[in-house]
C-alpha positions in Angstrom: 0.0 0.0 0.0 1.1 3.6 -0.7 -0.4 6.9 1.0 -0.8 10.5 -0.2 0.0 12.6 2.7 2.3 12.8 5.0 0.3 14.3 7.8 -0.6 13.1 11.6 -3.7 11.1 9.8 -0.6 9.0 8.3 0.7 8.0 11.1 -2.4 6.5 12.1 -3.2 5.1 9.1 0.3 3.4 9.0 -0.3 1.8 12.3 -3.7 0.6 10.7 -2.6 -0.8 7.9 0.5 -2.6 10.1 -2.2 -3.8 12.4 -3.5 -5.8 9.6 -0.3 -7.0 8.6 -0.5 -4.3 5.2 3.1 -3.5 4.1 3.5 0.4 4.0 6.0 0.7 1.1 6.0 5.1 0.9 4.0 7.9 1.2 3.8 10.7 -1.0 3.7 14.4 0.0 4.2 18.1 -1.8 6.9 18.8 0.9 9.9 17.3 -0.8 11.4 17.8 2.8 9.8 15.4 4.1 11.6 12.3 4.0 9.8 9.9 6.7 6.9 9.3 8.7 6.6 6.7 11.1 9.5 5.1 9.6 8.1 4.9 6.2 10.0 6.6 3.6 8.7 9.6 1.9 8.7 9.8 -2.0 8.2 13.6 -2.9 5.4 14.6 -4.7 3.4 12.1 -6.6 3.9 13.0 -10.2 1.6 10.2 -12.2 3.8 6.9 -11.1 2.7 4.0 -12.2 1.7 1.7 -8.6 1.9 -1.7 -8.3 -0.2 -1.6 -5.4 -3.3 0.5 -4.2 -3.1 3.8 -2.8 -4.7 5.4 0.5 -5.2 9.1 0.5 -4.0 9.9 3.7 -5.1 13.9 4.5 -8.1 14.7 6.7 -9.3 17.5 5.2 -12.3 16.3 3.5 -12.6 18.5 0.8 -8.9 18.2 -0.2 -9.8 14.0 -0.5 -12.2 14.8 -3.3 -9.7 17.3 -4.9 -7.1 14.7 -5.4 -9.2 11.6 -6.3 -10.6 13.8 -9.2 -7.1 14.7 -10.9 -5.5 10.9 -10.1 -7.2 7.9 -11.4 -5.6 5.1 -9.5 -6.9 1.9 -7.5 -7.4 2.9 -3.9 -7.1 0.9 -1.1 -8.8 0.7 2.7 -7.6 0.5 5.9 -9.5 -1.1 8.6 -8.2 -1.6 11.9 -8.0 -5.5 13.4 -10.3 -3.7 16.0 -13.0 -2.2 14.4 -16.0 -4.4 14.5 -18.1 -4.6 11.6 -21.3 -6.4 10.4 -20.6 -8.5 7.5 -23.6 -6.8 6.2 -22.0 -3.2 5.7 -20.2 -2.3 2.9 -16.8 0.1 2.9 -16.2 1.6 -0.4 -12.4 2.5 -1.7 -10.2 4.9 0.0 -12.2 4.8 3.1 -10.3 3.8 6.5 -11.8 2.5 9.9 -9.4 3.5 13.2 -9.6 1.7 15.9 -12.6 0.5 18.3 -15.0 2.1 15.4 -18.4 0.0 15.5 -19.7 -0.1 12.3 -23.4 -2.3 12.2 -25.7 -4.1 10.2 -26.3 -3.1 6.4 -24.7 0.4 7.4 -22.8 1.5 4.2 -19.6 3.8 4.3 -19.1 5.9 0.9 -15.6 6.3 -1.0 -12.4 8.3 0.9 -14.2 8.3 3.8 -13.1 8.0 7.9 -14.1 6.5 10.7 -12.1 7.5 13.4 -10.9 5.9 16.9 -14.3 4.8 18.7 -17.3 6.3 16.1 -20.3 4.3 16.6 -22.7 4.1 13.6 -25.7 2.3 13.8 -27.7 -0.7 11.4 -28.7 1.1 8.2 -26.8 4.0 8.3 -25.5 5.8 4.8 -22.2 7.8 5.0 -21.4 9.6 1.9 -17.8 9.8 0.4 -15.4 11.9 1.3 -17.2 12.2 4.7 -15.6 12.4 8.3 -17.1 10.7 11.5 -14.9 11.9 14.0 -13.5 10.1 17.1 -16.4 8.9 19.7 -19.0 10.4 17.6 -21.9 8.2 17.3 -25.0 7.9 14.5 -27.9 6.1 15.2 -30.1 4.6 12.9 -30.5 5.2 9.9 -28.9 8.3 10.0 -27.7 9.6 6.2 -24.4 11.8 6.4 -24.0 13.8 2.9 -21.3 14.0 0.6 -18.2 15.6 2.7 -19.6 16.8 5.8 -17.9 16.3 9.0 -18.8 14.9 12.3 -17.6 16.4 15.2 -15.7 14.4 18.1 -18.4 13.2 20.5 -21.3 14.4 18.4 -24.3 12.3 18.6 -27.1 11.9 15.8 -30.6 10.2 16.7 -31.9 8.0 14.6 -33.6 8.3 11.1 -32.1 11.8 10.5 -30.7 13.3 7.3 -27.7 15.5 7.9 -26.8 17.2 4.4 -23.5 17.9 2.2 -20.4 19.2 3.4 -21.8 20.0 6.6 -19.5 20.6 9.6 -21.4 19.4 13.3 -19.8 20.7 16.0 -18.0 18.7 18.6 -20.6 17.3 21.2 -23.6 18.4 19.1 -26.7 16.5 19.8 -28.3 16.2 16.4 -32.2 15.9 16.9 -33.5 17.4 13.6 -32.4 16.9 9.6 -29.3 19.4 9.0 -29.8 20.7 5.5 -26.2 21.1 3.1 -23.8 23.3 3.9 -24.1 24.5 7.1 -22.1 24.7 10.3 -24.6 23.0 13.7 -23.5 23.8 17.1 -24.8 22.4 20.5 -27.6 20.6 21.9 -29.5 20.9 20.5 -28.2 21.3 17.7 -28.7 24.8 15.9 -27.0 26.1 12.8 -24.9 28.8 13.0 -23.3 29.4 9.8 -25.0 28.5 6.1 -22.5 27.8 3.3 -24.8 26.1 0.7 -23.4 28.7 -1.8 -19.7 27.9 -1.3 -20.7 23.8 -2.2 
């Protein structure tokens, strides 16, 4: 496996992908002086290489994600911690990684270049759009729909049957109790929208 980005997200990701006994062979990064992380070499920028082996885009800014996966057209990988539990019901599209204690249930589908970070809980049924972000200990009941983008803030919690739109942003420990419409900022609990970006999307 390679990874583009050689940021603090790498470093997890590299200890996921050991976890699972996935050989790291470089990551690739725009700072050319960068030359490790976490003992993996760095390669420089990626300028169109041919891989032998899938790729993990390894950047948390969401928006960023769906930047890159637009101008490369490569075969992405997934890293899934050995301690993640997951129905064999759900599906996990390409790109997307799982950190570590995530609970991930029944027929719960995760979209493309997505994250589940240390400890998120998400519920039977769920639908998490690509290049979305459930952050650490946040938790979605369910059948919960997260848009396209839109991140979940640490320790936020969602009840279930709720529709939280595009490239959102909910704040850290937000109680989500009503549908969050795209592209706006939610706050609290519960949860109220502060800030309304719909025409930035």
């Amino acid at each position: 496996m390679h990874l583009y980005g050689a940021s603090g997200h790498a470093k997890v990701i590299i200890d996921i992908l050991q976890a699972a006994g996935v050989a790291v062979s470089g990551v690739f990064d725009d700072n050319p002086a960068i030359k490790e992380v976490s003992g993996i070499p760095a390669k420089g920028p990626f300028k169109g290489q041919k891989l032998s082996e899938p790729l993990i885009i390894s950047i948390g800014d969401n928006a960023i994600r769906r930047r890159i996966t637009h101008q490369l057209q490569l075969t992405y990988g997934t890293g899934i911690h050995p301690s993640a539990i997951i129905s064999p019901s759900a599906s996990i599209a390409e790109g997307t990684v799982v950190m570590q204690g995530a609970i991930i249930q029944a027929s719960a589908n995760i979209g493309r270049h997505a994250i589940v970070n240390t400890g998120a809980s998400i519920d039977h049924d769920c639908i998490v759009g690509d290049f979305a972000h459930i952050s650490p200990g946040a938790v979605l009941s369910g059948n919960v729909q997260v848009g396209e983008g839109t991140h979940i803030g640490a320790g936020a919690v969602v009840i279930p049957n709720l529709k939280i739109g595009k490239w959102c942003k909910i704040g850290a420990g937000t109680v989500v109790i009503r549908d969050i419409p795209d592209g706006v900022t939610a706050v609290g609990n519960p949860a109220r929208i502060i800030k309304d970006d719909q025409n930035k999307i």
